[in-house]
LUMMAR-352707 format. One record per residue: residue number from 1; chain; x, z, y of N, C-alpha, C in turn. Coordinates in Angstrom, 2 decimals, padded with zeros to 5 digits. Layout:
N
NODE    k  c     n_px     n_pz     n_py    ca_px    ca_pz    ca_py     c_px     c_pz     c_py
NODE  NUM  A        X        Z        Y        X        Z        Y        X        Z        Y
...
***
This chain:
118
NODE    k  c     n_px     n_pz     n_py    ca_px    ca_pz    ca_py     c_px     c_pz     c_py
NODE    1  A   103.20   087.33   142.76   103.51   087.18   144.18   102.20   087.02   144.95
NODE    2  A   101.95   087.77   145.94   100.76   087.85   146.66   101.11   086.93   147.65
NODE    3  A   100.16   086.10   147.77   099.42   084.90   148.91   099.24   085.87   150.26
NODE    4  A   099.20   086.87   150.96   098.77   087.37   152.04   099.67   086.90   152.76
NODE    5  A   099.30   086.86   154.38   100.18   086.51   155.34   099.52   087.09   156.32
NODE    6  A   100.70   087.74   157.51   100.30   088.00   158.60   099.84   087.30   159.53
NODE    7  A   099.27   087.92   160.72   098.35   087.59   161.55   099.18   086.51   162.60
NODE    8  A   100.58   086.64   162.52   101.42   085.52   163.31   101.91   084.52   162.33
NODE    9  A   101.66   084.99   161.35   101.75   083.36   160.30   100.86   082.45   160.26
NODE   10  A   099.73   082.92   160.42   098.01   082.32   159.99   098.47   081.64   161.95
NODE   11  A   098.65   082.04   162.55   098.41   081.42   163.89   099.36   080.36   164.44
NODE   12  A   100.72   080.79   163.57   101.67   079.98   163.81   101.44   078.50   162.71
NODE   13  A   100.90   078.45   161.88   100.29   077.72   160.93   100.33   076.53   161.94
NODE   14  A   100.18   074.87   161.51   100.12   073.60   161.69   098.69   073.91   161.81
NODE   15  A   097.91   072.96   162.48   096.18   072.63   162.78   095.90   073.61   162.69
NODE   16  A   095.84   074.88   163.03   094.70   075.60   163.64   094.62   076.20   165.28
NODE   17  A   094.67   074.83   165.65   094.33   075.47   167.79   093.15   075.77   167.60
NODE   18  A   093.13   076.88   168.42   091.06   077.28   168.64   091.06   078.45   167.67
NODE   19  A   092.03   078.85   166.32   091.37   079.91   165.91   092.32   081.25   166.30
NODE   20  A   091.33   082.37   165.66   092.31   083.53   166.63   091.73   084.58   165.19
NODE   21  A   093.00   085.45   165.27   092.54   086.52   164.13   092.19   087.62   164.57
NODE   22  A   091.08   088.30   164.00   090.24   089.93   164.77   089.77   090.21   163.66
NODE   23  A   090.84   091.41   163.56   090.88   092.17   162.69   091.79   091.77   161.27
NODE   24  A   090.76   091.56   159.74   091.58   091.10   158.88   090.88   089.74   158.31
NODE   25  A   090.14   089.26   159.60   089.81   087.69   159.56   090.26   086.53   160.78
NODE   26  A   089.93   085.15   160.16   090.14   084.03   161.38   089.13   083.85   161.91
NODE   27  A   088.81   083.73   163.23   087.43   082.87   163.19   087.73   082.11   164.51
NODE   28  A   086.91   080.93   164.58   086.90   080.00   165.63   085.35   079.53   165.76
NODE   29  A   085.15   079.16   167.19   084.00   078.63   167.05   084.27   077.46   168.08
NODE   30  A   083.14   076.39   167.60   083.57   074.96   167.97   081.86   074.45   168.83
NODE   31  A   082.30   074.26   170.11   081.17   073.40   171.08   080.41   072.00   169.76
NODE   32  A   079.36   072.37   168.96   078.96   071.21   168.97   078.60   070.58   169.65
NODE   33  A   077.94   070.57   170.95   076.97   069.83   171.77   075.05   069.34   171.21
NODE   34  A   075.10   069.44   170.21   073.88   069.70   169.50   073.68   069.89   168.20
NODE   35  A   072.44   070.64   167.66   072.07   071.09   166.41   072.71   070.19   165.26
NODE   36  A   072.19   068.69   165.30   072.28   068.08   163.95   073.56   067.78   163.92
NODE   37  A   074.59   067.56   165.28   076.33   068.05   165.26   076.48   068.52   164.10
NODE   38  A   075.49   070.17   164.43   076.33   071.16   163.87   075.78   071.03   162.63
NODE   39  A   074.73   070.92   162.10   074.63   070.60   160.83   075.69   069.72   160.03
NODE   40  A   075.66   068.77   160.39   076.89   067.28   160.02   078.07   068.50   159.78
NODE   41  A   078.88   069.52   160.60   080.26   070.11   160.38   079.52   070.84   159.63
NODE   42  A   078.40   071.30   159.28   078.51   072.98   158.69   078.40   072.10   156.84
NODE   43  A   077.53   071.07   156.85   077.98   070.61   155.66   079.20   069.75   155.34
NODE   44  A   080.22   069.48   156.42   081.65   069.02   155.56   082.22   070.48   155.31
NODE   45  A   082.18   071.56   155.65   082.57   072.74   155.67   082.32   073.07   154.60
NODE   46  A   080.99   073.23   153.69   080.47   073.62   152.94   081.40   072.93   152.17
NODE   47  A   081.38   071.28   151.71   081.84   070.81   150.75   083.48   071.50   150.74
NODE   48  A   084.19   071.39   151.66   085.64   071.92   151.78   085.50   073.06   150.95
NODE   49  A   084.85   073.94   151.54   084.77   075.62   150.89   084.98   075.66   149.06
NODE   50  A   083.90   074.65   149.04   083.35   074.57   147.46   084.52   073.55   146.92
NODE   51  A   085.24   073.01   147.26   086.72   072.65   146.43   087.56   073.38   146.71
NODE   52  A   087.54   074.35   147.57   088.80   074.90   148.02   088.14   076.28   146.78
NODE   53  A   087.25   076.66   146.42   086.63   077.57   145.70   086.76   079.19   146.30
NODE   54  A   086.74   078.78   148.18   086.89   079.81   148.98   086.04   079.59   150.29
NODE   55  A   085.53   080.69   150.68   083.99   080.57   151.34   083.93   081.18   152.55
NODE   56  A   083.69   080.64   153.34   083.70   081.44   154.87   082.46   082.03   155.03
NODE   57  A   082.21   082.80   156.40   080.99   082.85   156.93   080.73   081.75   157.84
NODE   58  A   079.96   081.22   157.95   079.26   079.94   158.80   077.92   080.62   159.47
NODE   59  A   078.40   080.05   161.45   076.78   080.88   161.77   076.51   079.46   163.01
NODE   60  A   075.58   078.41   162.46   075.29   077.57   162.92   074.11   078.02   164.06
NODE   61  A   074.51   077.33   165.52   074.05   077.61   166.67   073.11   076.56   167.05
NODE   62  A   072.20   076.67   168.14   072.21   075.30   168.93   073.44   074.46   168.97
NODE   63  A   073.80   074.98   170.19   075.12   074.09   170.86   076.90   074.52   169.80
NODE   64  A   076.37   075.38   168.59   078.24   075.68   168.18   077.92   075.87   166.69
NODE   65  A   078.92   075.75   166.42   079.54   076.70   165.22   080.74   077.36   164.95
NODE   66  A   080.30   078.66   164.41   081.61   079.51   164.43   081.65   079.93   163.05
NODE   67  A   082.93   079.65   162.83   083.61   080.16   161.48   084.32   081.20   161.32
NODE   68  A   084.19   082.57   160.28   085.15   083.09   159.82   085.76   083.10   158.25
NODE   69  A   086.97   083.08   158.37   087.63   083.39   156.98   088.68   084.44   156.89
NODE   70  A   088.58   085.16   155.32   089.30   086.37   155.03   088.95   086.31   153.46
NODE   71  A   090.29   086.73   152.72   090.18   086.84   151.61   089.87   088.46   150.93
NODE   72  A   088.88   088.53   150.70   088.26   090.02   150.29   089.10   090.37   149.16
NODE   73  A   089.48   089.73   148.08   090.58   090.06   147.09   091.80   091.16   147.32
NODE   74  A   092.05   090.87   148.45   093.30   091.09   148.87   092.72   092.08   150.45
NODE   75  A   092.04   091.83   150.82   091.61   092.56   152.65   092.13   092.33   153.37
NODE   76  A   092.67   090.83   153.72   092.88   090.52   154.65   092.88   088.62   154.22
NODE   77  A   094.02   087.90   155.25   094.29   086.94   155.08   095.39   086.16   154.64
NODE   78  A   095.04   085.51   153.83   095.94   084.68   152.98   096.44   082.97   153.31
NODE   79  A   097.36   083.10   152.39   097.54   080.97   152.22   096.26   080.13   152.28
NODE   80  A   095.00   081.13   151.50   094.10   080.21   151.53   093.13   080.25   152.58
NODE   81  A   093.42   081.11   153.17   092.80   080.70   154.75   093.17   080.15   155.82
NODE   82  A   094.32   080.13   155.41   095.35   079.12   156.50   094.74   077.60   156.07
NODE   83  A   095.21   077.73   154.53   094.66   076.25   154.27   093.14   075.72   154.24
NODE   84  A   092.20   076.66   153.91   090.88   076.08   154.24   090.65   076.44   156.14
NODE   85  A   091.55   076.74   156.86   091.12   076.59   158.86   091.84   075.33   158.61
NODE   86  A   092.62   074.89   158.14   093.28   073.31   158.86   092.86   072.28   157.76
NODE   87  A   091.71   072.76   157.03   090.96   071.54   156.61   089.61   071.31   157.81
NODE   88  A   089.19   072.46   157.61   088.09   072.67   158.79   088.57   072.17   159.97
NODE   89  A   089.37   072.24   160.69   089.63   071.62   162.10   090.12   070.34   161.82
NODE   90  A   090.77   069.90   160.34   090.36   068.30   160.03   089.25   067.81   160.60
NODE   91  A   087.91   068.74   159.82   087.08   068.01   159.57   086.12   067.65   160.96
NODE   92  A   086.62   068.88   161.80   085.86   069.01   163.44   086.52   067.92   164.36
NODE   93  A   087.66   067.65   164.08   088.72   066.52   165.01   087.75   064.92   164.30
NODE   94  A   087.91   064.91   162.99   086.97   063.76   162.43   085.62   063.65   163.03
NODE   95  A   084.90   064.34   163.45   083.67   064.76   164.19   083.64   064.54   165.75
NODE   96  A   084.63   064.76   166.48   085.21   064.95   167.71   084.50   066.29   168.13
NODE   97  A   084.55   067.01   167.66   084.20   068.31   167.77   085.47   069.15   168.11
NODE   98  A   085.55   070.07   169.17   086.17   070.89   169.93   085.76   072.43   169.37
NODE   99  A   087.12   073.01   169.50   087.46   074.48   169.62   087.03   075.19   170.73
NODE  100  A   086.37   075.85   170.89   085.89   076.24   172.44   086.69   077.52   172.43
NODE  101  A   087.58   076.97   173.37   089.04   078.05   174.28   088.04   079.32   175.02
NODE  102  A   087.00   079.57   175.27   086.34   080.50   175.86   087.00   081.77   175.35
NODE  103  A   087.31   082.94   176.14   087.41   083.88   175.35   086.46   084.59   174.66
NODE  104  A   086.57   085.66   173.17   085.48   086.18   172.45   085.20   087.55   173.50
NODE  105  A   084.28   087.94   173.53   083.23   089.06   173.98   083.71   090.11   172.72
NODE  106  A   083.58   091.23   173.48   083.96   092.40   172.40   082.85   092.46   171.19
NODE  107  A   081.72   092.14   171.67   080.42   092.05   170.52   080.67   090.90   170.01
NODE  108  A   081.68   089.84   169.96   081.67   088.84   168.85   082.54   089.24   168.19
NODE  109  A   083.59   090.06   168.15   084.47   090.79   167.05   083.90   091.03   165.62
NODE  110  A   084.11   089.89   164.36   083.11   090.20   163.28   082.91   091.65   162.80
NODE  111  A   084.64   092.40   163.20   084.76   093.24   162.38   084.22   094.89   163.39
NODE  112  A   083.57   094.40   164.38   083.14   095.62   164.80   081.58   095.71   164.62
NODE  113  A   080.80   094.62   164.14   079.40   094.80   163.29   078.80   094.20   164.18
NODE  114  A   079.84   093.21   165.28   078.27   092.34   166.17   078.48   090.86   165.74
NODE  115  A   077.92   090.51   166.30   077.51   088.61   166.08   078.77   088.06   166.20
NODE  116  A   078.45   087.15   165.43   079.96   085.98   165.54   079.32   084.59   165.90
NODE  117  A   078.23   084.95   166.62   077.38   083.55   167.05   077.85   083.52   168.63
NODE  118  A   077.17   082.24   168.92   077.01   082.21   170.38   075.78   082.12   171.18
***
């Protein structure tokens, strides 16, 4: 039985406000308000990833960080990206770190080959 889920399952999902799917990934990016913020989330992230034994892209900013996840196994998204975004926005709410509601720019679309930074 394949783990994949559509793009209104992953959104309809418990804890993940702030993320949005483009293409056959999630990504969200979160206002740190400064660098060592974002350091502090990009390493609870890290640790999450590495028990969850599933790995995002992480693109640490000045002022943000933005996450994507997608299970390459499969080419798209799964249970386990549902479940590693609502550990991650655990870990950003523990932080008081915010989802930044901004809308994405067509060049932050991961899957059209531009930046997923800010």
């Amino acid at each position: 039985m394949s783990d994949a889920i559509t793009a209104a399952e992953f959104t309809a999902g418990p804890g993940v406000a702030g993320w949005r799917v483009l293409g056959r990934s999630a990504v969200v990016r979160y206002g740190t308000g400064s660098f060592a913020t974002g350091v502090r989330f990009v390493m609870r992230i890290g640790v999450l990833a590495e028990a969850a034994n599933h790995h995002p892209d992480v693109d640490l900013r000045f002022g943000s960080v933005t996450v994507r996840t997608t299970s390459h196994d499969i080419g798209g998204l799964s249970r386990r990206d549902l479940a590693l975004a609502q550990e991650i926005s655990a870990a950003a709410r523990e932080l008081s770190i915010q989802a930044d509601p901004s809308p994405w720019a067509a060049s932050d679309n991961p899957d059209d080959g531009g930046s997923i930074g800010g």
